[in-house]
N, C-alpha and C positions, 0 to 999 in steps of 0.2 A: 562328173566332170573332171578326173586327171588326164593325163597324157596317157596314148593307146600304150600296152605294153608298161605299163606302169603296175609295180608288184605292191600287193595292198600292204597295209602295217602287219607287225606284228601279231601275230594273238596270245596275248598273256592267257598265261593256266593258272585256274582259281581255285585251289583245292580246299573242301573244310577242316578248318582242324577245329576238335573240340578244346573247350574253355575248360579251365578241371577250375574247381577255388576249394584246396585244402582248408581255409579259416574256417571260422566261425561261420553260423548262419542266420538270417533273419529267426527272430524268435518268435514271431508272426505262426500259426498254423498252416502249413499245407503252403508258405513260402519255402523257395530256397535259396534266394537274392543272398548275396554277401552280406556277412552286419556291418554295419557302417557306422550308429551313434547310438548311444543306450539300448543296446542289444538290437536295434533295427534297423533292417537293410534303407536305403538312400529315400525309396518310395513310400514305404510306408511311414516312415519319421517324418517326410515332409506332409503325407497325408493328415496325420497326428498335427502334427502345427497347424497347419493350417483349417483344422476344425476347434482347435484350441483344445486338445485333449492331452493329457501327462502321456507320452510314449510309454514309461513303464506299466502304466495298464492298457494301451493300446495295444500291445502285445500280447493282448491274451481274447484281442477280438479276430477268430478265424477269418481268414483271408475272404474267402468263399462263402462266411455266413455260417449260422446255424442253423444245423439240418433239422433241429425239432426241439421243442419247449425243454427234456431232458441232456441234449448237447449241450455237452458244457468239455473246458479247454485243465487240462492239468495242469497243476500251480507247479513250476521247479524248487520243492521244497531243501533241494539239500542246497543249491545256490542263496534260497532267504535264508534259513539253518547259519551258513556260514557267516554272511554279510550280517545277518543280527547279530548272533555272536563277538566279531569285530566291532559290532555299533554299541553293543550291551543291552541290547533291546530284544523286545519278542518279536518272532517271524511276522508274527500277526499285524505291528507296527509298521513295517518295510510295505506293507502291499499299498495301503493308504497314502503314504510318503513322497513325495512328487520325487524323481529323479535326482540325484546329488543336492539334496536334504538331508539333513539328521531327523527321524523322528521327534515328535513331541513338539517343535516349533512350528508354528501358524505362520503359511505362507502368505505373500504380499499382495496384494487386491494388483492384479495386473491391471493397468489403462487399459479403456475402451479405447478401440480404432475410429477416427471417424474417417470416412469419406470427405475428400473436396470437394466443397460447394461446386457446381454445375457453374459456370462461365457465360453471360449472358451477353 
């Protein structure tokens, strides 16, 4: 319903342009999402939370799963190498270590969540 003779709107031209992200990447396997917080991209770090799992080894659970009992994910030894070094620690310490911890200190008993009672 416009007036006869009535010229339609414009047509905007939608062309794709690709996304490039020079940074860093998810350390995730078989991700390629941007890293966003302790080496993992935006999804998987909240995935990680919200099952209540340390991100630092969340990171070393393939995206897509393991393909069979012998799949297993490569440790970045020369990144632990360094950061133990830095920490005075062994590589071996850093894997167990929740994320920005020092080894050898026992971390804090997180509170349980509860749910609000149901509203009667």
């Amino acid at each position: 319903g416009g007036a006869a003779g009535a010229r339609p709107p414009p047509r905007s031209t939608i062309c794709a342009v690709p996304i490039v992200s020079t940074g860093p990447v998810c350390a995730r396997r078989d991700c390629s999402r941007p890293e966003w917080k302790d080496r993992l991209c935006a999804r998987s770090w909240r995935l990680a939370d919200r099952f209540g799992k340390d991100p630092g080894l969340f990171a070393y659970e393939p995206l897509d799963g393991y393909a069979d009992a012998r799949d297993a994910v490569a440790l970045p030894w020369e990144h632990l190498e360094r950061e133990a070094r830095g920490r005075g620690v062994a590589p071996a310490d850093l894997i167990g270590a929740p994320a920005g911890r020092s080894a050898g200190r026992r971390p804090r008993r997180a509170a349980l969540r509860r749910r609000p009672a149901p509203h009667r």
